[in-house]
N, C-alpha and C positions, 0 to 999 in steps of 0.2 A: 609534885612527885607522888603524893596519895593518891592524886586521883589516876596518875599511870600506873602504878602500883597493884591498886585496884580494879582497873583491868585486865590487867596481867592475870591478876588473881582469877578473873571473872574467864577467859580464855580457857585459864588451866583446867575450869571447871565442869569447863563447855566436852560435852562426846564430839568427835572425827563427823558424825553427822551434824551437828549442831554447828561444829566450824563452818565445814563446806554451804552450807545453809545460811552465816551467818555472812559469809565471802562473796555469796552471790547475791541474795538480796539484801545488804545491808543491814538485817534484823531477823531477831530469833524468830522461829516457829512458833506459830498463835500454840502451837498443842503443848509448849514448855516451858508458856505463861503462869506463874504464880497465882494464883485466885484468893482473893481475900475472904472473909464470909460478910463483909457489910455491902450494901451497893456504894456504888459510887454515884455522884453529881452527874448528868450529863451537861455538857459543856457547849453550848452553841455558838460557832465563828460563822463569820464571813473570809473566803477563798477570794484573793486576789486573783487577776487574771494569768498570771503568770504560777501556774501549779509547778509542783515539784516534779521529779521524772516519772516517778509510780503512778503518780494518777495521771500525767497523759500517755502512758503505756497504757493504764486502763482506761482511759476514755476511747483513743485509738482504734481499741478492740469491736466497738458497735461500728464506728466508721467504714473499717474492714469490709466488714459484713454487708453493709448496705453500697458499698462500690460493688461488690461481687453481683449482688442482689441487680443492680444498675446492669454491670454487663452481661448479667442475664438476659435481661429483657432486651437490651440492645447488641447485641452480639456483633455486629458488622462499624458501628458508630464507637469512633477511636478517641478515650477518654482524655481529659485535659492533661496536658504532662504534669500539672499541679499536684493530681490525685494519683498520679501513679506513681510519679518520684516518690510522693509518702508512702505507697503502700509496699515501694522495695526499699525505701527504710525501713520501716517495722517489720517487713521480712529481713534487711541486712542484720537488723540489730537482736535479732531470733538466732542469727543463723553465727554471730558474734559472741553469744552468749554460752551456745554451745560449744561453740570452739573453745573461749578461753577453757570450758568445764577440764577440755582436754591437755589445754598444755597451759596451764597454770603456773606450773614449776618452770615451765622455759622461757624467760621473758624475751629472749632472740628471737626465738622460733615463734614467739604471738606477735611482736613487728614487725615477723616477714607475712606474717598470715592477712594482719592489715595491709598491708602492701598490695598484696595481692587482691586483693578483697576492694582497694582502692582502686586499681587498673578495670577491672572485670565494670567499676559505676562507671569509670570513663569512657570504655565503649560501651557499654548500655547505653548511656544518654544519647546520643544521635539515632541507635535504632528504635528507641522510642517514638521520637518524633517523625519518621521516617513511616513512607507508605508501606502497609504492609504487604503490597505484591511487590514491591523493591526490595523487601526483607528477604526473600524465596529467590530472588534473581542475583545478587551477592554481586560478583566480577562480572556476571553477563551482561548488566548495566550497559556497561561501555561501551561494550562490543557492540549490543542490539541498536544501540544509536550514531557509534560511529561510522565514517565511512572506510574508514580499513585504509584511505588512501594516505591519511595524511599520522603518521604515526606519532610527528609530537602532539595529539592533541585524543591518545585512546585512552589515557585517565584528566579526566579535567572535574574543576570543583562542581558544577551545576548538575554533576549526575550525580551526587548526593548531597546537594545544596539543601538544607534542611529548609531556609524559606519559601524555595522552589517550591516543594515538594508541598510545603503546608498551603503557599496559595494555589496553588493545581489540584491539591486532592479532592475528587470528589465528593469524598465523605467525609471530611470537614469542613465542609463551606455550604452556605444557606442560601435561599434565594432572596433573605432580608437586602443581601449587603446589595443587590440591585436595585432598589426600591419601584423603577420604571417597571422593569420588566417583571419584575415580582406581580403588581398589579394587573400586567397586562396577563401573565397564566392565571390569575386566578380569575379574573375574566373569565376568559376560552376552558376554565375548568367547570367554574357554573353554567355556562352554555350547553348546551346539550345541541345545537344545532350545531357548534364547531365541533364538539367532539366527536361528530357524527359525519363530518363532509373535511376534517382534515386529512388530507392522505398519510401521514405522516402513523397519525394514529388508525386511520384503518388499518393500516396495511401490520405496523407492529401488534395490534391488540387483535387481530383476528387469529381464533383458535384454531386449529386444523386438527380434524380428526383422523386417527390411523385409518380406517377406510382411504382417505382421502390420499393419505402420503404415498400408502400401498399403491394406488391408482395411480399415481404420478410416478412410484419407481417401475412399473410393470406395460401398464397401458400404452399408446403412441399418442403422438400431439395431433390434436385436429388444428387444421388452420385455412382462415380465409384472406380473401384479396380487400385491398382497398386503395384509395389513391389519393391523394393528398397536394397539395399547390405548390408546395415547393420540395418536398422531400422525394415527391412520385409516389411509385410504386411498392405500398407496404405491404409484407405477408404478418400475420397475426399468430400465432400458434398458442396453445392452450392444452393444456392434458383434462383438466376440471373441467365444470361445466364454461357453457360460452358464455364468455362475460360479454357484457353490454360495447356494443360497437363504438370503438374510440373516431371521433371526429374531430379531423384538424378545428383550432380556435382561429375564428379570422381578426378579432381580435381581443385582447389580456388586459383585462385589468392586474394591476402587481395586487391591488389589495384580497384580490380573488384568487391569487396564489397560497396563501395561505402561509406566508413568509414570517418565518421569526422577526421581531419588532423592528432591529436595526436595520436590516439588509431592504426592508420599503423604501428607507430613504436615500440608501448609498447606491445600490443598483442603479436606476437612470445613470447613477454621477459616473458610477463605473466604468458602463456600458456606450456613455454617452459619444467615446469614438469611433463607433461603426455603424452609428443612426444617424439618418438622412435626413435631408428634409422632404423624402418620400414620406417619410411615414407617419402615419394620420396621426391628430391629436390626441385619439382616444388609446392610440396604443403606441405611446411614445420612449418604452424602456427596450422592446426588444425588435431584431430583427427579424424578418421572414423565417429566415431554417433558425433561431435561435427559439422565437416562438411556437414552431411546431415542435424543436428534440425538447425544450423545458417540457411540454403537454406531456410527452411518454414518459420523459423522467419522472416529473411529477405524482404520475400514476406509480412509481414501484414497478414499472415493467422494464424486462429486461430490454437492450436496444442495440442494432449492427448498424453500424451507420459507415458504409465504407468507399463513400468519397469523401474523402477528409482529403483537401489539397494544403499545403503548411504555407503557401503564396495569398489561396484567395480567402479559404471560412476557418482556417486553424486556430488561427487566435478569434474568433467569434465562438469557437464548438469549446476552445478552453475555459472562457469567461462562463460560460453555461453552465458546464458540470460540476464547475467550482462553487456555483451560485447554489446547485442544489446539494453539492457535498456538505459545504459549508451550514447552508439553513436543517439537513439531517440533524449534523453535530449538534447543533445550538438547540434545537429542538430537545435530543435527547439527553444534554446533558441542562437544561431547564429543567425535566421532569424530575432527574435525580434529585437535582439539587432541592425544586417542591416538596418531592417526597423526604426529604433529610430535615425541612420545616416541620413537617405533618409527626413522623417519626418522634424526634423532642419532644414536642407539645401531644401526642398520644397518651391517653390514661395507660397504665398499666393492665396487661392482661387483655390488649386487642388483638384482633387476627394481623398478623404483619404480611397474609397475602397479597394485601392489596397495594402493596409495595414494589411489586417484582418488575424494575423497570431498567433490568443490568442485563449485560449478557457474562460470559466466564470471564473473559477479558476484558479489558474496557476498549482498544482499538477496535474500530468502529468504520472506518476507510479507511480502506485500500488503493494507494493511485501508482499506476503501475507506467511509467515514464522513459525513453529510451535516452536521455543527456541531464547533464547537469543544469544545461540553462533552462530544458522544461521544469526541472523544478524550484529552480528562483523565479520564476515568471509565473507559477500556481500559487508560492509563497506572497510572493507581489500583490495579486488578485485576492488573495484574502486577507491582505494586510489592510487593501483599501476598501473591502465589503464591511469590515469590523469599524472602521472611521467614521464618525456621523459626520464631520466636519474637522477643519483645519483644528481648532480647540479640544474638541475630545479625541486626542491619539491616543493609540492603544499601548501600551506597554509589548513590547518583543525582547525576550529574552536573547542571550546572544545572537543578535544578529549584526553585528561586527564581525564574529566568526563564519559566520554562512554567508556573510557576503565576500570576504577573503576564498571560502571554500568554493564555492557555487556559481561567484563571478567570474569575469575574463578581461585580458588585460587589451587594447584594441590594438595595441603594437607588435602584439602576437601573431595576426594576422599577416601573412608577406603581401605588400600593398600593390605588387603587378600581376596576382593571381589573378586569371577569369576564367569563371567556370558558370553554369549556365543558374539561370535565376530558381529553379528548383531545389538547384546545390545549396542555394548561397543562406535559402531560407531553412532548411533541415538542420543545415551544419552551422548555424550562427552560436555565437557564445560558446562557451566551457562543455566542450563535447565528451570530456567523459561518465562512460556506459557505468561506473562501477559507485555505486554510490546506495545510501538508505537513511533516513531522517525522520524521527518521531515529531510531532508537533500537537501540544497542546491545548488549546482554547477553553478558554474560563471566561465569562465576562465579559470585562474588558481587557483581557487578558493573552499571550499570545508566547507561547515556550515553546523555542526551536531543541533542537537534539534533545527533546524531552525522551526518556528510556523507553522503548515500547510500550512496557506492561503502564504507562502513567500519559499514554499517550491516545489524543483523541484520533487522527489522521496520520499516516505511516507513506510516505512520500519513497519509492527507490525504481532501481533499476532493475529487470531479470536478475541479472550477475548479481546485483546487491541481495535479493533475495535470497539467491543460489548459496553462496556463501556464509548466510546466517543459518536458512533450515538446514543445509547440511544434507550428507547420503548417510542413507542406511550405515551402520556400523563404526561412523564417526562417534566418538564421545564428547564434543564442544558442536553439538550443534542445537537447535530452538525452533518451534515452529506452535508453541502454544498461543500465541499471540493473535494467530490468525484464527481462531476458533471462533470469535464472533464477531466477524467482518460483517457487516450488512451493507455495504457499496462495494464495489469493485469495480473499480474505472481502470481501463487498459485503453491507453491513447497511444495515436501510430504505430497500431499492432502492425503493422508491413515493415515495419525496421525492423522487427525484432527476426524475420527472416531473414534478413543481414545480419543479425549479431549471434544467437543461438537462440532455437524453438526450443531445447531441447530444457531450457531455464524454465522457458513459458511453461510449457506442460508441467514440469516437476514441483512448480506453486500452485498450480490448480491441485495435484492430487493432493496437496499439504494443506489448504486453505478449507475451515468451517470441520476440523476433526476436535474431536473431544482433547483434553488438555490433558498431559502429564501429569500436573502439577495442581492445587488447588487456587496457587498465586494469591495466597491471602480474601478470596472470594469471599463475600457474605449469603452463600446459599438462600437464604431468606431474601433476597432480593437480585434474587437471576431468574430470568424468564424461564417458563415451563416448555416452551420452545428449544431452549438454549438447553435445559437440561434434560429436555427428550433427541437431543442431535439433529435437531430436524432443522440448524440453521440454515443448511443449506438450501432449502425451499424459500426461505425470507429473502434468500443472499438477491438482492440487482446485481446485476452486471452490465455497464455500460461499456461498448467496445466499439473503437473508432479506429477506421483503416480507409487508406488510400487506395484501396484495391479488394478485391473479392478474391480469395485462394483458398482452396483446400482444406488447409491447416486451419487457417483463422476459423474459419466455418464450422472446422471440427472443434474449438473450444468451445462455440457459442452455442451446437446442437448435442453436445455430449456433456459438459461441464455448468451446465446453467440449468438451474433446476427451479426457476423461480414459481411458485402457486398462483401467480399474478400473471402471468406468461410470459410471451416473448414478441419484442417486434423487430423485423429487419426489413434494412433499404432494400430492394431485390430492382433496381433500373439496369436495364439492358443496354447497351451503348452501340448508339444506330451507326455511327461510322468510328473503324477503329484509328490505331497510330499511324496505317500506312498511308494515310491519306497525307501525312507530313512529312513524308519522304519526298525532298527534292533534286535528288537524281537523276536517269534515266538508268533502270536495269529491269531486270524481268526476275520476279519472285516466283518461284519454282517451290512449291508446298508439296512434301514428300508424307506419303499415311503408312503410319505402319501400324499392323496386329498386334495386339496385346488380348492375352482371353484373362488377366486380371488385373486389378491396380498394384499388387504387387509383383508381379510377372513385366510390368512398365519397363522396368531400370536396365534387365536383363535382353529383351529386345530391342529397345535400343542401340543399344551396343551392338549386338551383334547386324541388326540392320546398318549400320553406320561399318563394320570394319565388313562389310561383304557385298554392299552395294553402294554406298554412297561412297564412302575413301577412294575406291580404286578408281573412279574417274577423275581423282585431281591428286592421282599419284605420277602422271604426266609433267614434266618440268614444264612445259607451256602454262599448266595451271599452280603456278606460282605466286605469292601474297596471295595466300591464303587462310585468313581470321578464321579461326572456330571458336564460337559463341558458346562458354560452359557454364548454365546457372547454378549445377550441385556442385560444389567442391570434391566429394567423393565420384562421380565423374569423371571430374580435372584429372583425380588420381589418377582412377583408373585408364584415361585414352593415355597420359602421359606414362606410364609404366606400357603400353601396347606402344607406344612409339619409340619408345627408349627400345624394347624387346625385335624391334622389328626395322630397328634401325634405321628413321625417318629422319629425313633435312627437317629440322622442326627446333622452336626454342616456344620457354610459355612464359606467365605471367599471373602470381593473385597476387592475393590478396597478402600471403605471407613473404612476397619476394622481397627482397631488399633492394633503398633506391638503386644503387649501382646496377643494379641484375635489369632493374627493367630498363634503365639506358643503353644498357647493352642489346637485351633483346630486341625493342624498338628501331637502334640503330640497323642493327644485321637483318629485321624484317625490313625496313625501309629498299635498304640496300639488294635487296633480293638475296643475300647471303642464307638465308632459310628458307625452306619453302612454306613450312606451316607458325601458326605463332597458335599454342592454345593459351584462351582468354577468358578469365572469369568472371560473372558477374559480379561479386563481392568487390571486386576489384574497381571495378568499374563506377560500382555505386560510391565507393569511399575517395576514388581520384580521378575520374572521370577526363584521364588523360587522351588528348585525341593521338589515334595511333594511324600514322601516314602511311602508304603505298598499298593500302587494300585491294585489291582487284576482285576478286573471290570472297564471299561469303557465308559463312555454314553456321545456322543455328542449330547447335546440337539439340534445344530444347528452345522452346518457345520464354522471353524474359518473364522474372515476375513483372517486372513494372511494363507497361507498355511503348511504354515514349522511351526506355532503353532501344523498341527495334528500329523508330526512327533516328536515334540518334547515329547507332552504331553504322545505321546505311549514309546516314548522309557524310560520315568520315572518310566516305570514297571519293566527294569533290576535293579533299585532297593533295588526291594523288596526280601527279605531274604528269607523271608518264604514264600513254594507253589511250587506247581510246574507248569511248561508252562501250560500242558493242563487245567488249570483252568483259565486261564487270557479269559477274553471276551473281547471287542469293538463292540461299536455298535452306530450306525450314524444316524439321522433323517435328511430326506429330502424330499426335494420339484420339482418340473420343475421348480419352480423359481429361485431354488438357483445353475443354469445349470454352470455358471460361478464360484462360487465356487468350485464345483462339479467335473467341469475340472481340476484345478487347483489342485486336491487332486487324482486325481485316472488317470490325463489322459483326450485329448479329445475323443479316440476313445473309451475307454472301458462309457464315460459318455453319447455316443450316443446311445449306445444300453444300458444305464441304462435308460435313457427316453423313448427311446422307448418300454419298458418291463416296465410291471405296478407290479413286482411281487420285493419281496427283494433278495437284491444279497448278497454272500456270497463270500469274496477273501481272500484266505489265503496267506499271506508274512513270505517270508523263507531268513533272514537276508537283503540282499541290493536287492533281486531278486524277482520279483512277479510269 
């Protein structure tokens, strides 16, 4: 009782300063210490390990200081959660201290304050751990990697999987925990002969001077011929000076490729189903056209390569690009990881230029794909290039999902369908167009629907693109991702002519633009390239098409801006489709004027309702197919025949099944006289349409073996005989490339140069 008593006493004595002072730290103010006048003894302990709270509040204090100090110097390299949990303790318990000062008197209101105070550590803690371009992307996570198709599955755990995240990120992971390949870069980094003749690093570490860029956005491309054993005919083009003349390899060593460590010895195993026993001992991993497109890959050159048939070299040209996609990746994300080694173990106060080996984004390829099952069968290809063997498999993060998502069931299939062996190879497996997939690679390591911004390779469709970048004026839309692309692989760019260009084009203006956002970037470690915009000069672009068109032509001569240049297949085709027409009729090729390629669409038409119609506005000229490849076309002859009152029914692409059994039937039956038909149509159901007599290509097909198909759908017909079957073709000088490809180039030189119509008759495979 004295001794409470006593401090009773010692309170009352104490000033409102001296309380509050005495409330918060436990003890009086050194300044309201009593001083004796003798000294005192000083007294020497030893401090067990366990101090009281005072002194590791103040010990705490220098700690502080030297993390700060730490993420000075490392600014982009993300500290241990150990050290940063402590250092938003000692900030919560700051920040606690001055709370209670305030509500002292309300002991409710300072358990609601911990409360809350408690909530705010709970979600902290995962965005600690959490990459910090994931941090900036918040709900777009999901989106950027889902397919939008499948809605239970557009929040799932693995897009803020905090292990994910930690074994994917670049910047916490070293090139120790590899220890093979660790050796083998530091190899190729003391070498100076490798770092000298890798393409990989030529082509990233070469600096380009503004002269130079200016020269390439202003100047025109020189280019020369060359010829080659299996590719043919290549044009070369170049804005810079002329680089040294590329010669096909007759044969490849893999070790001469200069292949990241694993892919030397998985490649053969890969590859090993399209190699013969043609091919010589000394060059037993690749095949003829795979050994010449690797050479130009190899180089960093841009490349058109547009007979790609999906029957005979497609799965050869996919195993290719994958091989160099893949060995990019691993390359670049080796260096980082080197350089995150170097980094750590750096003294204090070195230049960190010599670090710059990021771009703004970390997606890095680009593969731009028309179905779902091209992209399980790219995924496939690099699952088994990453395999040394049956024992070392690679870890694949969900891919129980992507195989449910990406697969196809084979019962799906109606088993009495036939349709021609072109069909059966485009349209196999899980054909939907609407899809987009991040995929990561570390290691041994392999994350499917990894989020864009944490993703090495970005796998989708047009439409899947279309619907992430979004249009002008949208508010949920993204397109930072694409800012340092340095592949861009477009496979079966001729489908995408059947599905929409209009996707194509609207990713190319989006792709290699500076970023919104800084996505957590560590500026000290992004290329001088990347941060002078100039990715687009680095960007490859590999584009592979079944066909030679216009359009495609115009991505590769307007949207490819590579310093390295450009190379494309330019073979001429000595006899065209018609040579596989086995019929008997007479093809009647009609020329019409145009004075521009915009002016095309407009003559047309009117050549078509003022001199070609009204000779088969005669009921004798009955079953009569008109061939329409533009859907706006289709529109417009069908709205002229609706207005003008014609015996006619049609057919695309958006009819519905009942519509086109009916139109079918009433064409068959001669119930209509005209049937308009479009090609879209044609390429997605390739139904054969009976009682044809009459023929009219309103435009020449994209695909070629569309014109022999659609002729030889006259054998038929029952009733008639030969000499009443017609064909007949509208064309242009613009449509010279189609033109070839259906008749020939040599009989389509002297159809341009003759202004008059030509008349060919075909007498079964023989012209």
């Amino acid at each position: 009782m004295g001794k409470r008593r006593g401090g009773r006493e010692l309170l009352r004595s104490l000033t409102k300063k001296q309380k509050k002072h005495l409330r918060e730290f436990g003890e009086e103010h050194p300044f309201y210490d009593k001083v004796s006048g003798r000294p005192e003894a000083t007294q020497i302990c030893e401090l067990s390990d366990h101090s009281d709270k005072s002194s590791a509040e103040s010990d705490s204090e220098p700690e502080v200081e030297q993390v700060s100090v730490y993420h000075k110097l490392l600014a982009t390299l993300k500290t241990s959660p150990e050290s940063e949990s402590e250092e938003e303790e000692d900030e919560s318990e700051s920040e606690e201290a001055e709370e209670s000062e305030a509500e002292m008197d309300s002991e409710g209101s300072q358990e609601m304050g911990e409360a809350e105070g408690g909530e705010e550590d709970k979600n902290e803690v995962p965005e600690q751990e959490e990459n910090t371009a994931e941090q900036t992307r918040g709900q777009e996570q999901a989106d950027g990697a889902d397919t939008s198709c499948h809605p239970s599955h557009e929040v799932i755990e693995e897009f803020t999987d905090v292990k994910h995240e930690s074994e994917f990120s670049l910047e916490t992971n070293f090139m120790e925990e590899e220890s093979g390949d660790c050796n083998a870069d530091k190899r190729d980094s003391n070498s100076s002969r490798a770092f000298s003749e890798d393409p990989f690093k030529q082509h990233m570490n070469k600096e380009l001077e503004e002269k130079e860029v200016e020269k390439m956005s202003t100047l025109p491309k020189t280019s020369s011929q060359s010829k080659w054993p299996r590719l043919g005919q290549l044009t070369f083009s170049s804005t810079l000076e002329k680089h040294k003349t590329l010669k096909a390899d007759k044969e490849v060593d893999v070790k001469q490729l200069y292949l990241h460590k694993p892919l030397e010895s998985t490649w053969p195993k890969v590859n090993k189903q399209f190699l013969s026993s043609v091919n010589k001992p000394s060059d037993p991993s690749f095949t003829p056209l795979q050994r010449e497109l690797f050479c130009i890959m190899n180089t960093y050159r841009d490349l058109f390569y547009p007979e790609r048939n999906a029957l005979t070299n497609g799965e050869e040209i996919r195993h290719a690009y994958c091989l160099h996609a893949l060995n990019h990746v691993l390359k670049a994300n080796a260096q980082v990881l080197s350089n995150n080694a170097k980094r750590r173990d750096r003294k204090p106060g070195t230049d960190s230029d010599d670090y710059r080996d990021q771009g703004l984004t970390r997606p890095k390829v680009l593969m731009i794909v028309p179905f779902r099952e091209c992209a399980l069968r790219i995924v496939h290809i690099l699952i088994s290039l990453l395999e040394v063997n049956e024992k070392r498999k690679i870890d694949v993060s969900n891919k129980k999902r992507f195989k449910g998502e990406f697969g196809s069931d084979p019962e799906e299939k109606p088993p009495n369908l036939k349709r021609p062996e072109d069909y059966e190879a485009v349209f196999a497996g899980n054909i939907d167009d609407h899809f987009r997939i991040g995929v990561a690679i570390l290691q041994r390591s392999m994350r499917l629907y990894a989020p864009f911004y944490s993703s090495d390779i970005i796998i989708a469709s047009p439409l899947g693109m279309r619907t992430v970048i979004g249009a002008e004026g949208e508010k949920k839309r993204d397109f930072d991702f694409l800012s340092s692309i340095e592949i861009l692989i477009i496979d079966q760019a001729d489908i995408y002519l059947m599905q929409n260009w209009e996707h194509v084009l609207h990713l190319m203006k989006h792709i290699n633009l500076l970023p919104l956002e800084p996505h957590g970037v560590d500026f000290s470690r992004v290329r001088m390239l990347n941060l002078n915009n100039w990715s687009k000069y680095y960007r490859q672009t590999l584009l592979f098409s079944a066909l030679q068109d216009p359009q495609i032509n115009s991505i590769f001569n307007r949207h490819c801006f590579n310093y390295m240049g450009q190379v494309a297949v330019r073979n001429v085709p000595l006899s065209g489709s018609i040579s596989h027409v086995v019929v008997q009729l007479p093809h009647v090729f009609r020329r019409l004027e145009a004075e521009s390629v915009t002016s095309v669409i407009e003559t047309r038409f009117q050549f078509f309702i003022n001199k070609v119609l009204p000779e088969y506005r005669d009921a004798i000229m009955s079953h009569t197919l008109i061939y329409v490849p533009s859907y706006f076309d289709y529109v417009r002859l069908r709205n002229y025949f609706k207005k003008e009152d014609l015996n006619f029914t049609h057919i695309c692409e958006y009819t519905k099944k009942a519509g086109v059994c009916r139109a079918r039937r009433f064409f068959l039956k001669g119930e209509k006289q005209f049937l308009l038909f479009t090609e879209r149509f044609h390429f997605y159901k390739r139904y054969m349409i009976k009682g044809i007599r009459n023929l009219i290509f309103y435009e020449l097909p994209t695909y070629s073996h569309f014109y022999s198909e659609i002729c030889n759908m006259m054998k038929a017909t029952e009733s008639g005989t030969d000499a009443t079957w017609t064909c007949t073709v509208l064309y242009s000088k613009y449509d010279a490339q189609k033109l070839a490809a259906v008749v020939g180039i040599d009989r389509t030189a002297q159809m341009l140069q003759s202004k008059k119509d030509v008349h060919l008759f075909v007498t079964g495979e023989n012209e």
